[in-house]
C-alpha positions as CSV (number, residue, x, y, z in Angstrom):
1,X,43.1,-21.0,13.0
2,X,41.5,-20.0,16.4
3,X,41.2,-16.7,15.0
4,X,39.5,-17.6,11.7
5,X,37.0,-19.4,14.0
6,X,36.3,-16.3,16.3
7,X,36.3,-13.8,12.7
8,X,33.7,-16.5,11.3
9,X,31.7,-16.9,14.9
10,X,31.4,-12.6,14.7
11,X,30.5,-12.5,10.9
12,X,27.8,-15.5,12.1
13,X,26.5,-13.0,15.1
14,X,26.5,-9.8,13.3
15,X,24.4,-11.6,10.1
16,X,21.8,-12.9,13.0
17,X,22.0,-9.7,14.7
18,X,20.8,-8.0,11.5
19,X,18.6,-10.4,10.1
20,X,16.8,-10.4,13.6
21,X,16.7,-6.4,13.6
22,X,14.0,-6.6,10.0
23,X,11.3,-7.6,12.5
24,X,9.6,-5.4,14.9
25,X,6.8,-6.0,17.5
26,X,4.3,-4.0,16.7
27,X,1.1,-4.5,19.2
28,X,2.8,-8.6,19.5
29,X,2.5,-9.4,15.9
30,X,6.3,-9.6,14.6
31,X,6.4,-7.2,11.6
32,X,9.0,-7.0,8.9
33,X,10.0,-3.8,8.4
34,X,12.8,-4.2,6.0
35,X,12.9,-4.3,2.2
36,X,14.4,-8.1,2.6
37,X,13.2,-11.2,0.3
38,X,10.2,-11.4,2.5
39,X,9.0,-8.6,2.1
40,X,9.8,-8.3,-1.8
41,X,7.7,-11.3,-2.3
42,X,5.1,-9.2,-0.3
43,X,4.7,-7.3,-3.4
44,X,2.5,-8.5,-5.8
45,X,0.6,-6.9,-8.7
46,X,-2.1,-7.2,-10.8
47,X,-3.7,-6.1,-14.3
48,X,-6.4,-6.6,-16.9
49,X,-9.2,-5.2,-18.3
50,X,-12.8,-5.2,-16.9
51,X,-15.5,-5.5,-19.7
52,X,-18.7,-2.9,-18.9
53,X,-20.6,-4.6,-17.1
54,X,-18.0,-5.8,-14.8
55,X,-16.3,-1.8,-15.0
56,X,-19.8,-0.6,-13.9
57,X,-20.8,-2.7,-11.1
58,X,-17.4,-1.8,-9.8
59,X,-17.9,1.6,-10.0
60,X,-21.6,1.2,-8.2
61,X,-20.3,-0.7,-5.6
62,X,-17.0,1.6,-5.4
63,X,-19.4,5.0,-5.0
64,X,-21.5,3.2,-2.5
65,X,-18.6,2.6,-0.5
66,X,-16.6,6.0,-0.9
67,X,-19.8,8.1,-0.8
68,X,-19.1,9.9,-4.0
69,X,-19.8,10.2,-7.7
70,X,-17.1,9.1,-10.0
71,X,-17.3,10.8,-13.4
72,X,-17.5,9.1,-16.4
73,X,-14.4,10.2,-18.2
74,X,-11.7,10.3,-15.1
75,X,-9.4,7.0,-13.9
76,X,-9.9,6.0,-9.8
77,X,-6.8,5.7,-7.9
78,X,-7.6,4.4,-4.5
79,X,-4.4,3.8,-2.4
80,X,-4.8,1.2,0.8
81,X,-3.7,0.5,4.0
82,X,-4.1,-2.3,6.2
83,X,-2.6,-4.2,8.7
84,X,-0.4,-6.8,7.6
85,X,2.9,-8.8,8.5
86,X,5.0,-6.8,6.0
87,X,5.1,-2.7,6.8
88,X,8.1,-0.5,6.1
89,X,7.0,2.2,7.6
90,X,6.3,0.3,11.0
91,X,10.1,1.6,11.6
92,X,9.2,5.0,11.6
93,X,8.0,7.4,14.4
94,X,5.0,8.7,14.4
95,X,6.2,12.0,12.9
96,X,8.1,10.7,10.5
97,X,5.0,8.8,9.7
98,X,2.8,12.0,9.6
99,X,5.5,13.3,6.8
100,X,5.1,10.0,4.9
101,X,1.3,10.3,5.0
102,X,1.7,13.9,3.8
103,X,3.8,13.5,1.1
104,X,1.9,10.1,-0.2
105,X,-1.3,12.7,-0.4
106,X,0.4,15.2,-2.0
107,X,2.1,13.1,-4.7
108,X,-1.3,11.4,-5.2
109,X,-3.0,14.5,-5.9
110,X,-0.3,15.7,-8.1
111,X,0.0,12.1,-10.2
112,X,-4.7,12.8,-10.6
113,X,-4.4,16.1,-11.7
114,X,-1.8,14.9,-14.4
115,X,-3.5,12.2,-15.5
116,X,-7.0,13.0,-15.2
117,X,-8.1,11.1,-12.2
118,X,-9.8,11.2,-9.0
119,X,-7.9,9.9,-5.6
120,X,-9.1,8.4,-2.9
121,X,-7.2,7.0,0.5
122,X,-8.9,4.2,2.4
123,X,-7.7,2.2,5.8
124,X,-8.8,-0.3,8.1
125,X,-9.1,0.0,11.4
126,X,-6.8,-2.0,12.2
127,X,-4.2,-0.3,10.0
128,X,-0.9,0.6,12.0
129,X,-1.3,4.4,11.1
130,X,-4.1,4.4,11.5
131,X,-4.5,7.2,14.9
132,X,-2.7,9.1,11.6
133,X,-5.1,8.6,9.0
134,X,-8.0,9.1,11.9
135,X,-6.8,12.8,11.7
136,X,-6.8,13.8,8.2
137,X,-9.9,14.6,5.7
138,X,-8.0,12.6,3.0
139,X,-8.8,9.1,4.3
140,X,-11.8,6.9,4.7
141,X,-12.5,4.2,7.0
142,X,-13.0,0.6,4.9
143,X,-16.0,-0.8,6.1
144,X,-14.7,-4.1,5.6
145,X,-16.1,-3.7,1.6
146,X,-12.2,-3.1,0.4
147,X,-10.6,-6.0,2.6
148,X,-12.9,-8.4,1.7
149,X,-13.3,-7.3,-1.8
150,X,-11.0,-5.5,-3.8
151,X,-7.6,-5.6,-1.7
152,X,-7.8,-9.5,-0.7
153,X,-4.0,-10.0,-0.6
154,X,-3.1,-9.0,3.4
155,X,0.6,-9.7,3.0
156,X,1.3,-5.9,2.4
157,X,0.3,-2.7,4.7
158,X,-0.4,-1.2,1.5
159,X,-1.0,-1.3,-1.8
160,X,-3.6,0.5,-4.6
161,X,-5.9,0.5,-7.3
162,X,-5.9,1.9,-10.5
163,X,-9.0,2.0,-13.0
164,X,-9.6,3.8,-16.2
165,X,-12.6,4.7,-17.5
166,X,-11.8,1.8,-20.4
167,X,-12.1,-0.9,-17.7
168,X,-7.9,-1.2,-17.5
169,X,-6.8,-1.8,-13.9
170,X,-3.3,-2.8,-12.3
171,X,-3.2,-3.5,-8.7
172,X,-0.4,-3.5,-6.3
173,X,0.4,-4.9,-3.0
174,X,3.6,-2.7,-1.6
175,X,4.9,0.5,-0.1
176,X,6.5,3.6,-2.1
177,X,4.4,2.9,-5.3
178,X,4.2,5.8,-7.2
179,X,6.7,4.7,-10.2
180,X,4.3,2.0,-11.0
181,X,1.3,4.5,-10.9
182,X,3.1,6.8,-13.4
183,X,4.0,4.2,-15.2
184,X,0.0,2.3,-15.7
185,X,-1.1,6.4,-16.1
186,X,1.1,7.1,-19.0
187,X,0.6,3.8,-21.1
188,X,-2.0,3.9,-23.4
């Protein structure tokens, strides 16, 4: 019986142990970094259609913001990043972050010129790569525009935007997204 007890008492420490090990100080915020229930219900997503009035103020407000003109006939993808109490990549070195970043730009640019759109990457300053994205022609600063405005869900480090030029969006809160953005590109 006194052996049960001491099996059980281990199983106990090693389920605390690991539990404990899905948070990570990061700058003294506690950061789950693990793809646990917390941070699954992190993940939320959104979708609808815009009517034109509503697809073209968007548009105004999102070229003001980006700097850019967005043709008429191509879909917006605009991936995020922010600072927020659920980041997977938090985990990661900074090299293994730079390879992330990389690859996300890459697959983004692949996934536009399939489906017809334009890409953009945008980051707060406060974003936890952001000495990354600081470095690399691909992202823009938010100017507190996105945050407050379009990605108003801080739950997630990141998350993005899709609109077609029909006024269909989805939105999603969550890291390693690009199934779901495939996925909103192909339907019709």
């Amino acid at each position: 019986m006194n052996e049960i007890l001491k099996k059980g008492a281990y199983i106990i420490f090693l389920i605390l142990v690991s539990s404990c090990g899905a948070n990570k100080d990061q700058n003294n915020t506690k950061v789950n970094t693990h793809s646990n229930s917390k941070y699954k219900k992190s993940r939320v997503a959104y979708s609808g259609t815009l009517n034109r009035t509503e697809y073209d103020k968007l548009i105004k407000n999102l070229e003001e913001e980006l700097k850019t003109t967005i043709p008429d006939n191509k879909s917006i993808l605009i991936n995020y990043n922010q600072k927020a109490p659920n980041c997977i990549n938090v985990r990661f070195n900074k090299n293994d972050n730079r390879k992330v970043t990389k690859n996300r730009i890459s697959i983004s640019s692949r996934m536009s010129s399939d489906y017809n759109a334009i890409d953009f990457f945008v980051y707060t300053n406060d974003s936890y790569n952001r000495e990354i994205y600081e470095q690399m022609d691909e992202f823009i600063l938010d100017s507190g525009f996105f945050y407050k405005n379009v990605f108003t869900e801080h739950q997630n480090c990141a998350g993005f935007l899709i609109i077609k030029p029909n006024g269909e969006f989805y939105q999603q809160y969550g890291e390693d997204y690009y199934s779901e953005v495939k996925t909103f590109f192909k339907k019709e």
